[in-house]
VOBA-1610 file (N, C-alpha, C; in pm, whole numbers, padded with zeros to 5 digits, always signed):
BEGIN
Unk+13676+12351+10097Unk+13662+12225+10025Unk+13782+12135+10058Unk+13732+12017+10063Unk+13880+11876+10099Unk+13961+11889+09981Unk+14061+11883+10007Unk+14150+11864+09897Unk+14104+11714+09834Unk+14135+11660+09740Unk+14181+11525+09654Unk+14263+11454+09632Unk+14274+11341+09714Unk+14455+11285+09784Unk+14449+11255+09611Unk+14521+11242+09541Unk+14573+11183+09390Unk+14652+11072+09419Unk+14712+11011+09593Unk+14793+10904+09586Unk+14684+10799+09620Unk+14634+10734+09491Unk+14489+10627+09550Unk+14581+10495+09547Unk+14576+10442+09713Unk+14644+10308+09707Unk+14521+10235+09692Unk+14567+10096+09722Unk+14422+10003+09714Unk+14354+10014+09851Unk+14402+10008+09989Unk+14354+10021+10104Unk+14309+10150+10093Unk+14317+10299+10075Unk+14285+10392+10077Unk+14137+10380+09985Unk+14132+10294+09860Unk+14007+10264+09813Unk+13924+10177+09829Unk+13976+10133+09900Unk+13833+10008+10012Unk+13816+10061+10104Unk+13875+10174+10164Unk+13864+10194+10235Unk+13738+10338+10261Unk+13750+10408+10102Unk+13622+10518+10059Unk+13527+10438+10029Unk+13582+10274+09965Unk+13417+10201+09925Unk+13350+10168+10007Unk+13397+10159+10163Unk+13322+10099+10267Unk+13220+10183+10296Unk+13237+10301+10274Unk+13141+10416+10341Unk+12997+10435+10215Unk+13044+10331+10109Unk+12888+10339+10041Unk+12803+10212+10081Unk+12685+10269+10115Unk+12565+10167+10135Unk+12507+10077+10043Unk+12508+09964+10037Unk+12509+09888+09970Unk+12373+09748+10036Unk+12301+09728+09892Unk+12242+09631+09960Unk+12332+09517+09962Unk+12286+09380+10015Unk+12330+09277+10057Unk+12277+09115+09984Unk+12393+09063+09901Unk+12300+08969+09833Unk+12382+08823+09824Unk+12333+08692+09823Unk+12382+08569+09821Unk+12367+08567+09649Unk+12469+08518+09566Unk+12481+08501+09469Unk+12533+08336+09426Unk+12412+08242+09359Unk+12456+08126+09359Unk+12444+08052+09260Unk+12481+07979+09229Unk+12467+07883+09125Unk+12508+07730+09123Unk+12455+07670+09003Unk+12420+07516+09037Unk+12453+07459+08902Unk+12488+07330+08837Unk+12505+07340+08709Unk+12674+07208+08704Unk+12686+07176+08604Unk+12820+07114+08563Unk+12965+07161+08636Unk+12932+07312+08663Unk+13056+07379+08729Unk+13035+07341+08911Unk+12911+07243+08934Unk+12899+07274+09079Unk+12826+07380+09144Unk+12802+07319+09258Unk+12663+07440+09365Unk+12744+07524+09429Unk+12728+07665+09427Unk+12852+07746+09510Unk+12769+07872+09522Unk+12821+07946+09628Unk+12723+08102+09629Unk+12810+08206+09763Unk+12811+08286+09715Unk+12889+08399+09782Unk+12793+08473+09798Unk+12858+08567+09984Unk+12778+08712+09978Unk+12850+08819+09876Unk+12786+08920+09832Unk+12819+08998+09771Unk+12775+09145+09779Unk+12790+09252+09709Unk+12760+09382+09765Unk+12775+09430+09585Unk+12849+09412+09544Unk+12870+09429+09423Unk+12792+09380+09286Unk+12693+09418+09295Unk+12550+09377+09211Unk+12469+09504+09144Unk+12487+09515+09032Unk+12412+09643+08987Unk+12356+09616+08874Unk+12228+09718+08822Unk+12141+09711+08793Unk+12223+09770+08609Unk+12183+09676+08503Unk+12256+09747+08394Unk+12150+09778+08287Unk+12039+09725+08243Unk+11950+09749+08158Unk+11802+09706+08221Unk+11653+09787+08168Unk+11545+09686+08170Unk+11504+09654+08026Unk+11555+09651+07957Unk+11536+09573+07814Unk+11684+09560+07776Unk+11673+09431+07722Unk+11632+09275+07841Unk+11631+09321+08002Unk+11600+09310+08104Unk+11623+09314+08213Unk+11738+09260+08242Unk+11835+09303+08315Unk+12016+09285+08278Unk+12071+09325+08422Unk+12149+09237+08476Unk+12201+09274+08592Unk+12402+09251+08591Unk+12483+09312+08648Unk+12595+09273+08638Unk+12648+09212+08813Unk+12707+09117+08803Unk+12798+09101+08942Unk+12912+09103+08897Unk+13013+09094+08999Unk+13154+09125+08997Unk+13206+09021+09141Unk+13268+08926+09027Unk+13374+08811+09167Unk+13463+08770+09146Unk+13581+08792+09299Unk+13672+08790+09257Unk+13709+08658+09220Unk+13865+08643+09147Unk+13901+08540+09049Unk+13941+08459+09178Unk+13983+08521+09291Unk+14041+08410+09401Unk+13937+08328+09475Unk+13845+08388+09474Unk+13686+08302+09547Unk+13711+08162+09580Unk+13666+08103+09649Unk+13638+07979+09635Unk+13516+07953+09551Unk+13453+08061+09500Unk+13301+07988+09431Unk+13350+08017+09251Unk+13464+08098+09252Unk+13495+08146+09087Unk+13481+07990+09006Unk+13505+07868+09033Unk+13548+07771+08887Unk+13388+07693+08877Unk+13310+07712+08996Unk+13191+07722+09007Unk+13098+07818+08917Unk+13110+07920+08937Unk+13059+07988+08817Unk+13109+07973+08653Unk+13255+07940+08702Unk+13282+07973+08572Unk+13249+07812+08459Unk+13191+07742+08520Unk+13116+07601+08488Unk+13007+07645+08460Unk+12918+07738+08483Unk+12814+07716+08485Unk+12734+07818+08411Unk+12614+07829+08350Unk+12557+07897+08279Unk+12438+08018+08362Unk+12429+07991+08482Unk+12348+08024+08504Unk+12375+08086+08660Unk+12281+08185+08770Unk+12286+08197+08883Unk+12142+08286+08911Unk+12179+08297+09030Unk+12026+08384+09114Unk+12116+08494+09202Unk+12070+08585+09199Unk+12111+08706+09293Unk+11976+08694+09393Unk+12010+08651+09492Unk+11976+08625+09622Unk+11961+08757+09729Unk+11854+08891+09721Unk+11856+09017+09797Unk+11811+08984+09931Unk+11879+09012+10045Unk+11842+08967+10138Unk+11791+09056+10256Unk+11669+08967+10341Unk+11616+09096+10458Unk+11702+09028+10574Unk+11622+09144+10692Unk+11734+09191+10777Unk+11750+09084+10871Unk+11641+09004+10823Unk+11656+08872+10956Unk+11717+08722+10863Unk+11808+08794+10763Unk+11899+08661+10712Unk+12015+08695+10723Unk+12073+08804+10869Unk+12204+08831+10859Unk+12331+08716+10878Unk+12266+08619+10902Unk+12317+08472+10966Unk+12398+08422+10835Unk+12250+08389+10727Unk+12303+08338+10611Unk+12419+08481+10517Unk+12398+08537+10553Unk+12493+08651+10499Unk+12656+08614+10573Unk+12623+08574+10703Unk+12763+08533+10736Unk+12854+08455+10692Unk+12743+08337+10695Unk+12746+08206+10645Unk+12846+08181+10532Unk+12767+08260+10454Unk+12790+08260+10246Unk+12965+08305+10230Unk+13005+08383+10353Unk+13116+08454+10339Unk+13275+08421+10415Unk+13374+08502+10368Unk+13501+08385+10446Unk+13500+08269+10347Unk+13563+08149+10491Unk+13592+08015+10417Unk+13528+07915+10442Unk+13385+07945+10509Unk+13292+07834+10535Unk+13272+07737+10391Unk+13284+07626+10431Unk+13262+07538+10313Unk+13128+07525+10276Unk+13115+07492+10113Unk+13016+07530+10068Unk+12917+07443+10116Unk+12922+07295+10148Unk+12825+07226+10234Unk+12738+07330+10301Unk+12806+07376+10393Unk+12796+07418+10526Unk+12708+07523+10480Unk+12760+07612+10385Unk+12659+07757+10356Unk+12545+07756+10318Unk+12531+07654+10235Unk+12390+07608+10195Unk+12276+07528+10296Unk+12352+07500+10409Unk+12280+07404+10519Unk+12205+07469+10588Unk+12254+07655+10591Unk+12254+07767+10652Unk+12054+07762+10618Unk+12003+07757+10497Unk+11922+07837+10475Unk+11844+07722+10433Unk+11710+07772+10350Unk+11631+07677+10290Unk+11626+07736+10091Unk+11604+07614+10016Unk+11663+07667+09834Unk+11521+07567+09801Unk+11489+07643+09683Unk+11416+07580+09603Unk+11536+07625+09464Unk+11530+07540+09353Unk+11519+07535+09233Unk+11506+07673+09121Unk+11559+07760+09071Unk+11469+07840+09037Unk+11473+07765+08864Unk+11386+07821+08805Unk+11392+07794+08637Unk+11473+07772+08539Unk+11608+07823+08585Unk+11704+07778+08537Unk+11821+07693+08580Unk+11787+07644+08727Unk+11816+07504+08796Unk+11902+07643+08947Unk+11948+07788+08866Unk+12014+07871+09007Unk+11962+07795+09159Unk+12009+07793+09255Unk+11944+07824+09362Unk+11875+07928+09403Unk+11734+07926+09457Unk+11677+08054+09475Unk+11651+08013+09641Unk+11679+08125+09723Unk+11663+08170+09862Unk+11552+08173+09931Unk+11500+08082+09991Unk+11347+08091+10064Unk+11322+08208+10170Unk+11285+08317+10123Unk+11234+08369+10252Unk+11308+08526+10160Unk+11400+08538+10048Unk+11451+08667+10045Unk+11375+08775+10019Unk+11415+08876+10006Unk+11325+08998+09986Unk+11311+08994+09837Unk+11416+08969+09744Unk+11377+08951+09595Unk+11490+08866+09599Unk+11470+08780+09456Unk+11542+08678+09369Unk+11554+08671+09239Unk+11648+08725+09133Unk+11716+08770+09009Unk+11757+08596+08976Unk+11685+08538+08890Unk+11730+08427+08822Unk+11764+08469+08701Unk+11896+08409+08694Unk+11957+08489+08583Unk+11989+08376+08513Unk+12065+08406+08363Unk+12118+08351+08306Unk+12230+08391+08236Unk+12358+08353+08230Unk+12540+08495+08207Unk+12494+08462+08078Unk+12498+08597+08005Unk+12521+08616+07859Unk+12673+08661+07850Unk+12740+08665+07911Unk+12858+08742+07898Unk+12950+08776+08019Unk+13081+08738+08035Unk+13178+08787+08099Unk+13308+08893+08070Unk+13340+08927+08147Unk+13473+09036+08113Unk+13531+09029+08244Unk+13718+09022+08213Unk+13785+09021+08319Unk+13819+09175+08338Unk+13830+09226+08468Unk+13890+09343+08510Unk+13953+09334+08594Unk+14121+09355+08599Unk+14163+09371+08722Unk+14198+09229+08778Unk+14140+09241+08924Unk+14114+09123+09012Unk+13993+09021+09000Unk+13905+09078+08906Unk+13786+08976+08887Unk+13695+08989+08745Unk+13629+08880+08761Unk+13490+08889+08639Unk+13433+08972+08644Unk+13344+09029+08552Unk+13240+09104+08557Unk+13140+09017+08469Unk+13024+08964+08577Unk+12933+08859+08481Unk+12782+08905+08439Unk+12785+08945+08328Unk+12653+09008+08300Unk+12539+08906+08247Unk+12410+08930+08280Unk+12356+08841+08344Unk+12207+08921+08274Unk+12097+08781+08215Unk+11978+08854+08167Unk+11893+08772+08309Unk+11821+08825+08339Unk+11689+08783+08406Unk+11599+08774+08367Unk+11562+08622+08390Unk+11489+08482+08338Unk+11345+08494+08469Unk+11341+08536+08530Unk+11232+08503+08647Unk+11299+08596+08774Unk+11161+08639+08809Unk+11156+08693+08947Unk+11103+08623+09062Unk+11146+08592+09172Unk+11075+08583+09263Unk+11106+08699+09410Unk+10954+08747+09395Unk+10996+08834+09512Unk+10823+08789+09622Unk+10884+08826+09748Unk+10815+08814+09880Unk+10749+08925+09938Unk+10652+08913+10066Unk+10601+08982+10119Unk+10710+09097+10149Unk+10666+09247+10150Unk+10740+09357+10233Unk+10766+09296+10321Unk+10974+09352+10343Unk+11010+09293+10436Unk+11153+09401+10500Unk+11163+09448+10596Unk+11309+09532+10617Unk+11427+09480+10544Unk+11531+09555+10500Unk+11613+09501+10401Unk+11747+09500+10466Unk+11832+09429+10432Unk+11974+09420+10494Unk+12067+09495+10418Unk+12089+09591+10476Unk+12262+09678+10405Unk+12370+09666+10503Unk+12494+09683+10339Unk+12594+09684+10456Unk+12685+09833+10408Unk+12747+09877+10522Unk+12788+10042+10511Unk+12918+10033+10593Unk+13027+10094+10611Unk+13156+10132+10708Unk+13177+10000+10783Unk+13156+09865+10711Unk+13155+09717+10730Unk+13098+09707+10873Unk+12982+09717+10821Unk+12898+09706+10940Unk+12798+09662+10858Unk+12686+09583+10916Unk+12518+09519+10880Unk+12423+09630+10933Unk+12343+09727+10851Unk+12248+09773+10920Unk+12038+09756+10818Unk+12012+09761+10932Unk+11868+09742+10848Unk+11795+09886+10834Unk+11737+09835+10663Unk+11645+09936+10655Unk+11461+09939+10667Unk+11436+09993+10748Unk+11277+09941+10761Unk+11194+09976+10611Unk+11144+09882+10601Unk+10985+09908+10518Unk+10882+09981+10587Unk+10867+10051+10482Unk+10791+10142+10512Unk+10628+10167+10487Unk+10612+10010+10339Unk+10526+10029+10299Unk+10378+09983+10390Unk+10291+10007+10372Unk+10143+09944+10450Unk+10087+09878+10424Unk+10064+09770+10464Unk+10014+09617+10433Unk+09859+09681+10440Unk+09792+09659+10329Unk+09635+09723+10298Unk+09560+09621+10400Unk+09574+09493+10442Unk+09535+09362+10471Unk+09526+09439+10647Unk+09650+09493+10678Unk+09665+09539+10809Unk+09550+09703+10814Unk+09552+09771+10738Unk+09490+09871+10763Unk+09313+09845+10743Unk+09280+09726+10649Unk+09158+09681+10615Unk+09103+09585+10823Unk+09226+09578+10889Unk+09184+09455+11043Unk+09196+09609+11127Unk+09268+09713+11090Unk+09249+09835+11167Unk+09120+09895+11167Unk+09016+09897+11021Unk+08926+09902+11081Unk+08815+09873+11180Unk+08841+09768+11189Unk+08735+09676+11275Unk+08798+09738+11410Unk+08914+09802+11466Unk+08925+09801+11625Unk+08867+09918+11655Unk+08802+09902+11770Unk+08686+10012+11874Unk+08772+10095+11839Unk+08727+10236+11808Unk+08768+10387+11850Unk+08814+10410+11735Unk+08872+10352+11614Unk+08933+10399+11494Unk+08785+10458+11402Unk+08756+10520+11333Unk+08680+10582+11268Unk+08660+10543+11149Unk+08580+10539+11057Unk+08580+10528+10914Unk+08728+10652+10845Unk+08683+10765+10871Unk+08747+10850+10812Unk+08942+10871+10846Unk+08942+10786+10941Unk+09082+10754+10942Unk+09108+10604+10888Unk+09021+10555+10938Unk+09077+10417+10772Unk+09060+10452+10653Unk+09011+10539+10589Unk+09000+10584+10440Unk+09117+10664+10425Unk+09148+10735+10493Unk+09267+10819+10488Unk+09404+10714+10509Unk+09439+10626+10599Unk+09527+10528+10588Unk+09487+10413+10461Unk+09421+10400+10411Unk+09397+10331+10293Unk+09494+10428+10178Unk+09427+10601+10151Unk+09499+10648+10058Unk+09647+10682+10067Unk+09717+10683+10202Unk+09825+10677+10220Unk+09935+10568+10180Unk+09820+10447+10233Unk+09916+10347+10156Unk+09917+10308+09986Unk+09812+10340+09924Unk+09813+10341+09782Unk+09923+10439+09723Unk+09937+10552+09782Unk+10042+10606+09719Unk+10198+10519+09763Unk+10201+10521+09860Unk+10322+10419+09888Unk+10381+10349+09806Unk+10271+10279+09756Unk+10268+10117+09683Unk+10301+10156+09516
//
């Protein structure tokens, strides 16, 4: 068994956090405090009654006096072909610029919501807490918008890698029947495969 270094510096612990997989998300908001949105990794899931999500940003951000104006945001989950806007959102690109990156609708509570993401958490902060180096902004969800199955973007040992979907578009296995040589009894069988999936 590894021993347990007990001397935890801060580089030694970013440096064990890198090696967890993490999805990948634009976090933004709109409002009196200003339009601002960061990538983030630090997004977790805290209740489904209310449906409750927490982020965590740091106090040095350029997007912190932005949030901290504002009542409201969208957790922005992103697939594997928005690694661009993931760049974008992050560093010191100005916020013009990050938002120019992509396409936004409005969501219900004025957040920016992400055209094209794999899911979208419109939230609304019931609550903050400082820890440390940053907020912790807990957050009820007001509206979902989520999209067609789509491969998902993680990031792991600071690196971008994608995860494929796996699920089966019924629409695709319903046009598989129709091609020469496939059988009834293998489209019924890829039909029940993908119901369990789903």
């Amino acid at each position: 068994m590894t021993a347990i270094d007990t001397n935890t510096t801060a580089l030694a612990y970013r440096d064990a956090m890198a090696l967890l997989a993490s999805a990948v998300h634009l976090v933004t908001t709109d409002g009196p405090g200003g339009r601002a949105g960061f990538t983030a990794s630090a997004v977790c899931s805290v209740s489904d009654t209310p449906p409750t999500l927490l982020v965590c940003l740091n106090r040095s951000s350029s997007a912190f006096a932005a949030f901290s104006g504002n009542t409201s945001l969208c957790v922005n989950t992103l697939t594997a072909a928005q690694r661009t806007v993931a760049d974008a959102f992050g560093g010191r690109t100005p916020m013009a610029e990050r938002f120019a990156a992509a396409r936004w609708t409005a969501g219900s509570t004025g957040a920016p919501v992400l055209a094209g993401a794999l899911v979208s958490f419109d939230c609304r902060i019931v609550s903050r807490t400082s820890v440390a180096t940053h907020d912790v902004l807990f957050c009820e969800v007001i509206a979902l918008a989520d999209r067609a199955p789509n491969d998902a973007l993680v990031y792991a040992s600071r690196r971008y890698y994608t995860v494929p979907n796996e699920r089966t578009d019924l629409r695709t296995l319903r046009a598989a029947e129709r091609v020469e040589g496939l059988g009834n009894g293998w489209a019924a069988e890829a039909r029940r495969a993908a119901l369990r999936l789903a």
